[in-house]
PQR file with spaces between the fields and no chain letter, atoms N, CA, C, O and H, PARSE charges and radii, in Angstrom:
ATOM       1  N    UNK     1       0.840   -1.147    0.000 -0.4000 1.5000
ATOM       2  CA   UNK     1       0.000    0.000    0.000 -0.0000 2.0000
ATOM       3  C    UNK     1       0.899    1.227    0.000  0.5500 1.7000
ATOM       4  O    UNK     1       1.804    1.551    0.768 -0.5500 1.4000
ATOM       5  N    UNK     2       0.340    1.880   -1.190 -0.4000 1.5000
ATOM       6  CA   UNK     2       1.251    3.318   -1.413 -0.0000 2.0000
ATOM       7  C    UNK     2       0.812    4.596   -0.535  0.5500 1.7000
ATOM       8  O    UNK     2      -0.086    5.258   -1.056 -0.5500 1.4000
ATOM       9  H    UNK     2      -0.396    1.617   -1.814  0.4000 1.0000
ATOM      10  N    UNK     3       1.220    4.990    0.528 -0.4000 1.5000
ATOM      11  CA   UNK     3       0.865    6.407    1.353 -0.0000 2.0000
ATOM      12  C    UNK     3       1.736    7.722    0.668  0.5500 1.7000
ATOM      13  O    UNK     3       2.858    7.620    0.171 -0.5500 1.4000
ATOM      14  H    UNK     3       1.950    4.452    0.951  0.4000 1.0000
ATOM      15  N    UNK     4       1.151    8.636    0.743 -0.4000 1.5000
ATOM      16  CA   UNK     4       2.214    9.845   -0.144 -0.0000 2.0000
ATOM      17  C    UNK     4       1.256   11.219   -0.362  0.5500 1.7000
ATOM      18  O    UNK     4       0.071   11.028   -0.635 -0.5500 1.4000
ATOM      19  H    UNK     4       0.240    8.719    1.146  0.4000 1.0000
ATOM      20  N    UNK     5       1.544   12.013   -0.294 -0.4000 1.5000
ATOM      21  CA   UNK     5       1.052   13.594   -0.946 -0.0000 2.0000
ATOM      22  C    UNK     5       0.173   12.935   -2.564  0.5500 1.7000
ATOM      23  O    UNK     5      -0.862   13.571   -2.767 -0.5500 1.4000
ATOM      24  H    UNK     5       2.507   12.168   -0.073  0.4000 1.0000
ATOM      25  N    UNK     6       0.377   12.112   -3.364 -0.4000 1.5000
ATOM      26  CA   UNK     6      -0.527   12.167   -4.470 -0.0000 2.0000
ATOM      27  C    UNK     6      -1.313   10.552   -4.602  0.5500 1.7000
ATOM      28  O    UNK     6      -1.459    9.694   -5.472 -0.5500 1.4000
ATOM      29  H    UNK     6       1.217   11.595   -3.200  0.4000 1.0000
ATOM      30  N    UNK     7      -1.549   10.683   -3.714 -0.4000 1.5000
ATOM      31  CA   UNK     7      -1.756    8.740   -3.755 -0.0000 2.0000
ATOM      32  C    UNK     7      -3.460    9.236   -2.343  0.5500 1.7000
ATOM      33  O    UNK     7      -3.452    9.850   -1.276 -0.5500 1.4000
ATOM      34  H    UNK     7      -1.430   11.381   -3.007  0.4000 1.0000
ATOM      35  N    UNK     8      -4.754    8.484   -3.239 -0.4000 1.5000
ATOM      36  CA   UNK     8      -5.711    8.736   -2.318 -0.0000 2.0000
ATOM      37  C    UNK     8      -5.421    8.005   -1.224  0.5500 1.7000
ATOM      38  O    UNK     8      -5.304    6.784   -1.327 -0.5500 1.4000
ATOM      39  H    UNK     8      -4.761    7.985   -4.106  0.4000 1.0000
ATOM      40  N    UNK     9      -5.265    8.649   -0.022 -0.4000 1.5000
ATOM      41  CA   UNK     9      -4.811    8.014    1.080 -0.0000 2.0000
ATOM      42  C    UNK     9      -6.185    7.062    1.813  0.5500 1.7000
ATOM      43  O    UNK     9      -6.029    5.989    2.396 -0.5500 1.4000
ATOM      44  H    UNK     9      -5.360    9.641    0.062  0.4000 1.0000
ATOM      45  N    UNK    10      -7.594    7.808    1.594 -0.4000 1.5000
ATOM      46  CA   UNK    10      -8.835    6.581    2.163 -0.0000 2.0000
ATOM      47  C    UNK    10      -8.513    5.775    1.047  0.5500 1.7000
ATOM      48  O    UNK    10      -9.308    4.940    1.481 -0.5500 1.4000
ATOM      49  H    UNK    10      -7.720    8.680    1.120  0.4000 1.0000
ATOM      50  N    UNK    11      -8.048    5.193   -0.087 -0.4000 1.5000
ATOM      51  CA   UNK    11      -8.438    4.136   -0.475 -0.0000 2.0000
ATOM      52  C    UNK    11      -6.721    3.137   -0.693  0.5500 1.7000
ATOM      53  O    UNK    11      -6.489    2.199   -1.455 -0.5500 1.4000
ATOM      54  H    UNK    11      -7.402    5.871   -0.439  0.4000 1.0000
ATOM      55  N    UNK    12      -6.071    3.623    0.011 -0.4000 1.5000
ATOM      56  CA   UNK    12      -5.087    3.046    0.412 -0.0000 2.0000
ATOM      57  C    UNK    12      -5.022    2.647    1.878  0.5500 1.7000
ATOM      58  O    UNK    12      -3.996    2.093    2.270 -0.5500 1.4000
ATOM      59  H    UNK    12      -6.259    4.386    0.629  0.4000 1.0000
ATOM      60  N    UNK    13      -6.200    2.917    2.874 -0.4000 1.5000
ATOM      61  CA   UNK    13      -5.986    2.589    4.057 -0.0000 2.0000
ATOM      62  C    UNK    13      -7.338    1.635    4.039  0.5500 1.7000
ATOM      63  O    UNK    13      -7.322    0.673    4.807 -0.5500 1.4000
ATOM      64  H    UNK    13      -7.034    3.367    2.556  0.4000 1.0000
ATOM      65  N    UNK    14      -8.506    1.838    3.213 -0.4000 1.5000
ATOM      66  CA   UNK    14      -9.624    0.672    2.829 -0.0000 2.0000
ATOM      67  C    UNK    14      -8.790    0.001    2.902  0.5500 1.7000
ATOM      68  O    UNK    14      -8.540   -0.512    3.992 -0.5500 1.4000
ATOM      69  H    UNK    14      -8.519    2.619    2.590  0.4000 1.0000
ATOM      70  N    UNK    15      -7.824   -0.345    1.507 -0.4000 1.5000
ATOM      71  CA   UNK    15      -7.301   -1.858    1.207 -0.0000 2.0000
ATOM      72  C    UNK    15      -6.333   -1.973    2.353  0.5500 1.7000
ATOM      73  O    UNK    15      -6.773   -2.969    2.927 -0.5500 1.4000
ATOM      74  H    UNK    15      -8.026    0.072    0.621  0.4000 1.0000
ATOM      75  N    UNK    16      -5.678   -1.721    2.785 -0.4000 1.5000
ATOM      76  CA   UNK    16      -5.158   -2.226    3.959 -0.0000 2.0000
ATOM      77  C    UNK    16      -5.437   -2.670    4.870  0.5500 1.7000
ATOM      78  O    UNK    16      -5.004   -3.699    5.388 -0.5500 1.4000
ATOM      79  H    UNK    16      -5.321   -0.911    2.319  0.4000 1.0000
ATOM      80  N    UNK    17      -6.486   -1.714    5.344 -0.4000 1.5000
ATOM      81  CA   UNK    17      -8.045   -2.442    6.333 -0.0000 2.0000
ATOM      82  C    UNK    17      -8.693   -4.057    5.827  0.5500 1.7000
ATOM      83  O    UNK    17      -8.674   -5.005    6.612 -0.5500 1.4000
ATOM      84  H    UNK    17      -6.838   -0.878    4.923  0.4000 1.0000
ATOM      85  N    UNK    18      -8.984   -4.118    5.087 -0.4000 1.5000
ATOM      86  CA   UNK    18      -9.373   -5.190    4.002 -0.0000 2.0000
ATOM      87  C    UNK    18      -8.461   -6.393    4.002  0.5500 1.7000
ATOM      88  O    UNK    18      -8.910   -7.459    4.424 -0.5500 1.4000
ATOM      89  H    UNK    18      -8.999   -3.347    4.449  0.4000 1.0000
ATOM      90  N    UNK    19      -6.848   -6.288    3.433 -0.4000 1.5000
ATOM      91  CA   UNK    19      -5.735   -7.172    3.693 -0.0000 2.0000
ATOM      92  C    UNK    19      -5.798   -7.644    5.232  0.5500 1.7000
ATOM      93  O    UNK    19      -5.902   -8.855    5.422 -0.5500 1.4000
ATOM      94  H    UNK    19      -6.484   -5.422    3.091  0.4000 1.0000
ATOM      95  N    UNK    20      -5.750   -6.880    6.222 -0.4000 1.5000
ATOM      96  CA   UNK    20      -5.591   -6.865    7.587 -0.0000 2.0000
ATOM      97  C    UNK    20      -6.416   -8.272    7.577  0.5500 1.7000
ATOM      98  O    UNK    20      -5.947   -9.389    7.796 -0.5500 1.4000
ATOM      99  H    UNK    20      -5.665   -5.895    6.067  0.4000 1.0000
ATOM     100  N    UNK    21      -7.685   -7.952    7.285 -0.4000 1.5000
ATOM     101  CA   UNK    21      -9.338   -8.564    7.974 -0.0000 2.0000
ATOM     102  C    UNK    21      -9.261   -9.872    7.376  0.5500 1.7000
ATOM     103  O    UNK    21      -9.780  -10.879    7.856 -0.5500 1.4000
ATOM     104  H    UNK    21      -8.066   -7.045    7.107  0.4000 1.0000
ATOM     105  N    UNK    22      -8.370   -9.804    5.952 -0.4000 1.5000
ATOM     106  CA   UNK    22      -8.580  -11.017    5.759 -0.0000 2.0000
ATOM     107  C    UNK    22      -6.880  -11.703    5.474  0.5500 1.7000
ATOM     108  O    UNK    22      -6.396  -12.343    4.541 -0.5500 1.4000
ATOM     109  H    UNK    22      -7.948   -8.985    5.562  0.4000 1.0000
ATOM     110  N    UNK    23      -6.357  -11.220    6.716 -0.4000 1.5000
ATOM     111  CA   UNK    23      -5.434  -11.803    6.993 -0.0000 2.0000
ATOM     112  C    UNK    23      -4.127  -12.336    5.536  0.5500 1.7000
ATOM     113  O    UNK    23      -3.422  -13.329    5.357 -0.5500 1.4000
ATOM     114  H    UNK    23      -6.750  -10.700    7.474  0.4000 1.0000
ATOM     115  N    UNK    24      -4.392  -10.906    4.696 -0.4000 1.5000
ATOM     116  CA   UNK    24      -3.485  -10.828    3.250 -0.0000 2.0000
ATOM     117  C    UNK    24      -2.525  -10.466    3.294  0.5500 1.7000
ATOM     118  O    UNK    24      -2.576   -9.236    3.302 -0.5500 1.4000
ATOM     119  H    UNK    24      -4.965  -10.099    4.842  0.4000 1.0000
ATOM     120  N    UNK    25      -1.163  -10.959    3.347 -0.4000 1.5000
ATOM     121  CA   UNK    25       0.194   -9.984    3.813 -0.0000 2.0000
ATOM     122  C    UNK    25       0.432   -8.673    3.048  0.5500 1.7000
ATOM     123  O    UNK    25      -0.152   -8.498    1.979 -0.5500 1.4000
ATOM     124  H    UNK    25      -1.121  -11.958    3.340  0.4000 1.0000
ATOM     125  N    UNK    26       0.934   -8.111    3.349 -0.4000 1.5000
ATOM     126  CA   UNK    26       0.966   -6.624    2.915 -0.0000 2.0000
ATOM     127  C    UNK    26       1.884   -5.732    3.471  0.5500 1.7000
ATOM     128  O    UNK    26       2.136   -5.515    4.656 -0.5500 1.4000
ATOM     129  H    UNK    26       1.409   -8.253    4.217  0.4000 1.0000
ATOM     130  N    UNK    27       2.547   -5.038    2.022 -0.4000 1.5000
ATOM     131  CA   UNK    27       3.780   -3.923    2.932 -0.0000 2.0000
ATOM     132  C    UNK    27       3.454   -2.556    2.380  0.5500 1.7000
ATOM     133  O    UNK    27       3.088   -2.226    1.252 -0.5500 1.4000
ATOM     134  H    UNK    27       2.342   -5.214    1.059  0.4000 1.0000
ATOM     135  N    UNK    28       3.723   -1.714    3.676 -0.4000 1.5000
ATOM     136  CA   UNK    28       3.196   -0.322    3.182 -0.0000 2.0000
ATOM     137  C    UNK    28       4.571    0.297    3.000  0.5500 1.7000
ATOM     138  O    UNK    28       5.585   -0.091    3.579 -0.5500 1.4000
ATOM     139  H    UNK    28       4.020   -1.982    4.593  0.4000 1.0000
ATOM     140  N    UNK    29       4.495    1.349    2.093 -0.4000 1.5000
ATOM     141  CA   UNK    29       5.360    2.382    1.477 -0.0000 2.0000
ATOM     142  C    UNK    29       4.876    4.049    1.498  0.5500 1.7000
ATOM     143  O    UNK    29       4.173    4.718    0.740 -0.5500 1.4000
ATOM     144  H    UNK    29       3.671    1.665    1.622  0.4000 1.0000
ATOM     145  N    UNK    30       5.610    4.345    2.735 -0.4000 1.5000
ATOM     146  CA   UNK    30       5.539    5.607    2.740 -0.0000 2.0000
ATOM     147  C    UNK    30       6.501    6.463    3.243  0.5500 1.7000
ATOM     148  O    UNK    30       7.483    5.880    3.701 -0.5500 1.4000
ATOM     149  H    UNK    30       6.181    3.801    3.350  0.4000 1.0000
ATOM     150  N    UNK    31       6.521    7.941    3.308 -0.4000 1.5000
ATOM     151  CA   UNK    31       8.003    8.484    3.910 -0.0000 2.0000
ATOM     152  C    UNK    31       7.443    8.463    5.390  0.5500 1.7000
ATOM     153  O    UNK    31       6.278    8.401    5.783 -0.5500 1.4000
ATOM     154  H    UNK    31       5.723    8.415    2.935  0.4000 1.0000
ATOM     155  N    UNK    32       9.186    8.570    6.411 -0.4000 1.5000
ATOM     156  CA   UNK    32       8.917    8.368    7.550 -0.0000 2.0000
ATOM     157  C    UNK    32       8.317    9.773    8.097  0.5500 1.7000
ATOM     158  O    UNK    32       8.595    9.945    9.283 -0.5500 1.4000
ATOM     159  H    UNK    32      10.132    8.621    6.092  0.4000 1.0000
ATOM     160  N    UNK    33       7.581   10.786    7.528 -0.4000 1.5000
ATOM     161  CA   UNK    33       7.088   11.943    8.529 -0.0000 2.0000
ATOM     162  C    UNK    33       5.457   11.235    8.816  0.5500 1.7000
ATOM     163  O    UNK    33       4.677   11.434    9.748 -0.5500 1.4000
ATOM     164  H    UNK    33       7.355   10.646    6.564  0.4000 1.0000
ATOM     165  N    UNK    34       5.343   10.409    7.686 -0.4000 1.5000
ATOM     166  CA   UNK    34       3.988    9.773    8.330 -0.0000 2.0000
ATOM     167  C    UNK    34       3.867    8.090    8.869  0.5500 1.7000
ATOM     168  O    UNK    34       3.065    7.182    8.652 -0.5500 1.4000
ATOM     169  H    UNK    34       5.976   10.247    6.929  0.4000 1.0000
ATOM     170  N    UNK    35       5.037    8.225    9.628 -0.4000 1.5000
ATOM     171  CA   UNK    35       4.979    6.926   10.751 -0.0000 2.0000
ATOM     172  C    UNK    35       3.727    6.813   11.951  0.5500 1.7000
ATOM     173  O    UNK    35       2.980    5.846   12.099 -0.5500 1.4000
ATOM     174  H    UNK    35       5.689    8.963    9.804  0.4000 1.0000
ATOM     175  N    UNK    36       3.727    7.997   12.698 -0.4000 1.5000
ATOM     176  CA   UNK    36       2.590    8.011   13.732 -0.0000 2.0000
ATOM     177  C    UNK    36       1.191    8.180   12.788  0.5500 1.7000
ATOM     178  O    UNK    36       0.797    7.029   12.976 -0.5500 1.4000
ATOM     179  H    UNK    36       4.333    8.782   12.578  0.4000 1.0000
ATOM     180  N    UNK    37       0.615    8.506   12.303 -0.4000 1.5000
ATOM     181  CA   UNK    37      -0.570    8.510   11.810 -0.0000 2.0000
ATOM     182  C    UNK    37      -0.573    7.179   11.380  0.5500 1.7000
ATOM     183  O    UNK    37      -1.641    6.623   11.638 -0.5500 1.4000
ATOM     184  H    UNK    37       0.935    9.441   12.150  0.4000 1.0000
ATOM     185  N    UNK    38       0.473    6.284   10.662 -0.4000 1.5000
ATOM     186  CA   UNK    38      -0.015    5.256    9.927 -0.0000 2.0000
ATOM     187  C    UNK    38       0.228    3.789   10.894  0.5500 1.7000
ATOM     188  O    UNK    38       0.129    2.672   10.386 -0.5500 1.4000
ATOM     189  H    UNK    38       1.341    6.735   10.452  0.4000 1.0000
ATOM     190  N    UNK    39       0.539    3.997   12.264 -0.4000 1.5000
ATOM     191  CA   UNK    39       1.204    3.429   13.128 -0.0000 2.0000
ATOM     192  C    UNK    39       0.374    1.821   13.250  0.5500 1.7000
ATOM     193  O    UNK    39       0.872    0.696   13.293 -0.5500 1.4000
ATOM     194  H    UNK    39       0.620    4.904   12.677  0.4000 1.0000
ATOM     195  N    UNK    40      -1.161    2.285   13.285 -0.4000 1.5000
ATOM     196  CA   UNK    40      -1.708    0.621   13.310 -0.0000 2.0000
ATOM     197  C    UNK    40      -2.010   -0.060   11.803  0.5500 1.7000
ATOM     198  O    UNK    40      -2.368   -1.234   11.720 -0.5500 1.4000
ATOM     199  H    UNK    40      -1.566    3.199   13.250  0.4000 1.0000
ATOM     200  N    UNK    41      -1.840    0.744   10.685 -0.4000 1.5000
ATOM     201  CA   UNK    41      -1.483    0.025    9.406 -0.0000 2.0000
ATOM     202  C    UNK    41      -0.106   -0.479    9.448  0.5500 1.7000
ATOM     203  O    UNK    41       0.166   -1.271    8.546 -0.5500 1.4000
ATOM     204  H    UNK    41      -1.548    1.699   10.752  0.4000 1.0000
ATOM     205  N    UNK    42       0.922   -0.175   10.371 -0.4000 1.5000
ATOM     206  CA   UNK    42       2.281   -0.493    9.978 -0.0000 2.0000
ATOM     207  C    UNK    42       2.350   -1.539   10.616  0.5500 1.7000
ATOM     208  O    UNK    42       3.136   -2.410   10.245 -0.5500 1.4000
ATOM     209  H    UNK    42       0.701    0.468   11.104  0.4000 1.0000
ATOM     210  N    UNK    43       1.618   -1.704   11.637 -0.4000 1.5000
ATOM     211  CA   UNK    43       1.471   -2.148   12.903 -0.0000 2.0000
ATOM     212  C    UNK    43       1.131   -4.192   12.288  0.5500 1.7000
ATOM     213  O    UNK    43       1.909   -5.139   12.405 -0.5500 1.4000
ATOM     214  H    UNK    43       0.979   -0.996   11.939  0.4000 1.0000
ATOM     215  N    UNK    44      -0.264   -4.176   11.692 -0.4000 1.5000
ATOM     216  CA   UNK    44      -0.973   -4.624   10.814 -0.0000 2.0000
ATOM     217  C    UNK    44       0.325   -5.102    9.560  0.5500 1.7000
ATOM     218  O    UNK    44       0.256   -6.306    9.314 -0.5500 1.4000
ATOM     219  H    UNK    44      -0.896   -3.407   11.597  0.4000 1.0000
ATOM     220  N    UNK    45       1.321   -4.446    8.859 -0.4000 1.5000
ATOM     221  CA   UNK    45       1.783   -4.956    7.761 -0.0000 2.0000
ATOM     222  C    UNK    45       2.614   -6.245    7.875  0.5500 1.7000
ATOM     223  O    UNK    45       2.727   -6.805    8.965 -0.5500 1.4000
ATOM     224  H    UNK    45       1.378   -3.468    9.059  0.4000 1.0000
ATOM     225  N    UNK    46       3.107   -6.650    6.928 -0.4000 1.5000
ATOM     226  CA   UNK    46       4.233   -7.707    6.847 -0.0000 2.0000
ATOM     227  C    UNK    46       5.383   -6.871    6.539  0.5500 1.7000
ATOM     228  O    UNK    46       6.334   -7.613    6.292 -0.5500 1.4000
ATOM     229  H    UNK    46       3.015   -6.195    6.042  0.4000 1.0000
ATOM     230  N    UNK    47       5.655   -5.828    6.463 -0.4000 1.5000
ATOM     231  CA   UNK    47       6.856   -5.123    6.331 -0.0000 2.0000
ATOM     232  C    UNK    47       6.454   -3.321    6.142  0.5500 1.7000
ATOM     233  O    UNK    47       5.296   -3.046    5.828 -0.5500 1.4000
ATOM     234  H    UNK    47       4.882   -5.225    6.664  0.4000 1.0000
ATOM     235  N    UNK    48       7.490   -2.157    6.356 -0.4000 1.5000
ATOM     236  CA   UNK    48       6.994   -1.299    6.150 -0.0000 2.0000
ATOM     237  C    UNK    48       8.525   -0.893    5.439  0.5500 1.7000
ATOM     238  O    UNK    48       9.618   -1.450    5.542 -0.5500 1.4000
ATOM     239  H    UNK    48       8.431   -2.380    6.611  0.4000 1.0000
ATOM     240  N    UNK    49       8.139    0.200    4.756 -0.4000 1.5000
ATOM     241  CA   UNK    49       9.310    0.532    3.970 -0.0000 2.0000
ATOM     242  C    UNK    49       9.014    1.946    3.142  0.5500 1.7000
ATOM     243  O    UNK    49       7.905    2.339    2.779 -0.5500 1.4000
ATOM     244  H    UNK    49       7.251    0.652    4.673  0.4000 1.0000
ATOM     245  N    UNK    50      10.615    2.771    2.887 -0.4000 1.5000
ATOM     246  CA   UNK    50      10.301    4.200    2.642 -0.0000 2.0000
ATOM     247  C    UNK    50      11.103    4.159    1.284  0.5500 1.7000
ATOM     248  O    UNK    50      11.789    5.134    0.977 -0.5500 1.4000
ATOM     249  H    UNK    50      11.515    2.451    3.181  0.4000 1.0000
ATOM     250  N    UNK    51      11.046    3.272    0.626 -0.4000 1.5000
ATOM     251  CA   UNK    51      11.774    3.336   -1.210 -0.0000 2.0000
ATOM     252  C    UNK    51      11.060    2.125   -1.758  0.5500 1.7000
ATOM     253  O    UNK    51      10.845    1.128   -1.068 -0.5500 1.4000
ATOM     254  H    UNK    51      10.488    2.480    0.876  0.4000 1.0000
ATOM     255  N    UNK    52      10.703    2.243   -3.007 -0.4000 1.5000
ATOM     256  CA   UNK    52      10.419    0.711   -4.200 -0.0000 2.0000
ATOM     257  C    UNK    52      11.315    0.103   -3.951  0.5500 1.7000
ATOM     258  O    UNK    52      11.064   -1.101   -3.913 -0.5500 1.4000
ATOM     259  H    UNK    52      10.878    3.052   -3.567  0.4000 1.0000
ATOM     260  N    UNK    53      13.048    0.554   -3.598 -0.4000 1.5000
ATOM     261  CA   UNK    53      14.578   -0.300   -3.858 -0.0000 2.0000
ATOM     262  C    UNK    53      13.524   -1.246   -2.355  0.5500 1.7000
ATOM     263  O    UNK    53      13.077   -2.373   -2.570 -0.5500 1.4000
ATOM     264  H    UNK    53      13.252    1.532   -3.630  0.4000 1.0000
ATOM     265  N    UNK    54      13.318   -0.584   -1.062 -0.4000 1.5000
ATOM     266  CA   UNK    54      13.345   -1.614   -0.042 -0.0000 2.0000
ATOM     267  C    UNK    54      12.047   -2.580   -0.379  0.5500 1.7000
ATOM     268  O    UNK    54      12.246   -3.774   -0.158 -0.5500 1.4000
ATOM     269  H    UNK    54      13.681    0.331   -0.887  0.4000 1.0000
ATOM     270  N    UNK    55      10.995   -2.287   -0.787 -0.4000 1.5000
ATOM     271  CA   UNK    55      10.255   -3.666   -1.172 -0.0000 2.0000
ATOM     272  C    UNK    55      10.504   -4.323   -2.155  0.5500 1.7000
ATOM     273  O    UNK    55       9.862   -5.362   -2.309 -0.5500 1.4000
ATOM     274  H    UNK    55      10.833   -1.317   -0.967  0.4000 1.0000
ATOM     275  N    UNK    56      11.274   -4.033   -2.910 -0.4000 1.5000
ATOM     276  CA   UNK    56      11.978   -5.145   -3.903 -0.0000 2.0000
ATOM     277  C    UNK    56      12.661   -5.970   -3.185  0.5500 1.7000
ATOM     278  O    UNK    56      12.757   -7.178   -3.402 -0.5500 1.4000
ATOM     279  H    UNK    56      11.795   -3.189   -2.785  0.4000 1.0000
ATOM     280  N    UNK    57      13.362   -5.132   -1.958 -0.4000 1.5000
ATOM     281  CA   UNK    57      14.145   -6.611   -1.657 -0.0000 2.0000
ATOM     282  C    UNK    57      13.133   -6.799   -0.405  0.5500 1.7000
ATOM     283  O    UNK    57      13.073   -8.023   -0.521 -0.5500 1.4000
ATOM     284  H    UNK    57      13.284   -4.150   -1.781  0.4000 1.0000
ATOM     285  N    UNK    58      12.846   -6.708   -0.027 -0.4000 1.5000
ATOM     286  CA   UNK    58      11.740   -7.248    1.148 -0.0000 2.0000
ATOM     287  C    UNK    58      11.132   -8.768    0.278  0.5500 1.7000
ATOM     288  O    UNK    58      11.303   -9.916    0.687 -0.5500 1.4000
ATOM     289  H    UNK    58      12.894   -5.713    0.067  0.4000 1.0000
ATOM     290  N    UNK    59      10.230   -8.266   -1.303 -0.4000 1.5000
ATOM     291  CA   UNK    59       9.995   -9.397   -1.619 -0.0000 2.0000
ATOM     292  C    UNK    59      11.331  -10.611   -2.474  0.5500 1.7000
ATOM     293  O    UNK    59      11.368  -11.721   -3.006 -0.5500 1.4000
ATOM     294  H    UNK    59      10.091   -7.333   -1.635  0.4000 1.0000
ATOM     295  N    UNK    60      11.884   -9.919   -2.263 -0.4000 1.5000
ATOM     296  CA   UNK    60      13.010  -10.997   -3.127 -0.0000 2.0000
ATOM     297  C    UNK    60      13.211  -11.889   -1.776  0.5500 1.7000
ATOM     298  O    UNK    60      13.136  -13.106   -1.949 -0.5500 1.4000
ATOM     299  H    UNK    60      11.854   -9.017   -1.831  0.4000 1.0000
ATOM     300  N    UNK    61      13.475  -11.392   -0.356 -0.4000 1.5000
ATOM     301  CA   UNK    61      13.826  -12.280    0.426 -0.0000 2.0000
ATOM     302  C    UNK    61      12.531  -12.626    0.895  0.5500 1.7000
ATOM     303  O    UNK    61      12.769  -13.451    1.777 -0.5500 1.4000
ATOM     304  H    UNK    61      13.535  -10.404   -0.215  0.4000 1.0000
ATOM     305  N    UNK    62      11.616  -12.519    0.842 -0.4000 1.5000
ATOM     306  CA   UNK    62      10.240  -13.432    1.183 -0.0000 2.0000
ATOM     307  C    UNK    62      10.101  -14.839    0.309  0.5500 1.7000
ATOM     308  O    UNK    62       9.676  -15.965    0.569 -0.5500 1.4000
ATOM     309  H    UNK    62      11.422  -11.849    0.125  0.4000 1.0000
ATOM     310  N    UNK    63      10.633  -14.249   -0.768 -0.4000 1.5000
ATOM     311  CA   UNK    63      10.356  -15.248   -1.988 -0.0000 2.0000
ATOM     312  C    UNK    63      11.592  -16.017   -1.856  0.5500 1.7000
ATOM     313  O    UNK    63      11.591  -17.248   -1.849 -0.5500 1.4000
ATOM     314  H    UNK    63      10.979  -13.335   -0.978  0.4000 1.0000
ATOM     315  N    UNK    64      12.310  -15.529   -1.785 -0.4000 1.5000
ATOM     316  CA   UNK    64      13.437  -16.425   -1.394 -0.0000 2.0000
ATOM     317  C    UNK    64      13.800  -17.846   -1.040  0.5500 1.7000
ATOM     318  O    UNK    64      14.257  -18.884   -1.520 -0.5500 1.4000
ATOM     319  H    UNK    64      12.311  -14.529   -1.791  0.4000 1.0000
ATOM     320  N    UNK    65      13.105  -17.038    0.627 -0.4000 1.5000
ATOM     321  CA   UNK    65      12.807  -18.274    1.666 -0.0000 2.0000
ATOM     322  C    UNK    65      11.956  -19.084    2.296  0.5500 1.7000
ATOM     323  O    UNK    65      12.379  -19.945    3.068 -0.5500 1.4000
ATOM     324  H    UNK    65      12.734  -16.196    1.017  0.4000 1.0000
């Protein structure tokens, strides 16, 4: 889930809500000034991360292993 200044943030926190409920792994991507607001989506993720470079490798080593 993409968080950011141009990215609709209710329908990036629906689907996250949604992943959560039905127990869908999920990594959010956003910069760290919005850590506390997003704290129980991060909370909720399988990884959190502030570049595309870090969920690339987040999933390369998921897939990995």
């Amino acid at each position: 889930m993409r968080f950011g200044d141009r990215y609709k943030q209710w329908n990036a926190a629906f689907d996250a809500g949604y992943c959560a409920a039905l127990g869908t792994p999920y990594i959010t991507l956003h910069d760290e000034d919005v850590v506390h607001p997003l704290k129980e989506v991060d909370a909720a993720a399988q990884a959190w991360a502030t570049s595309t470079r870090q969920v690339i490798e987040i999933l390369r080593y998921t897939v990995a292993t």
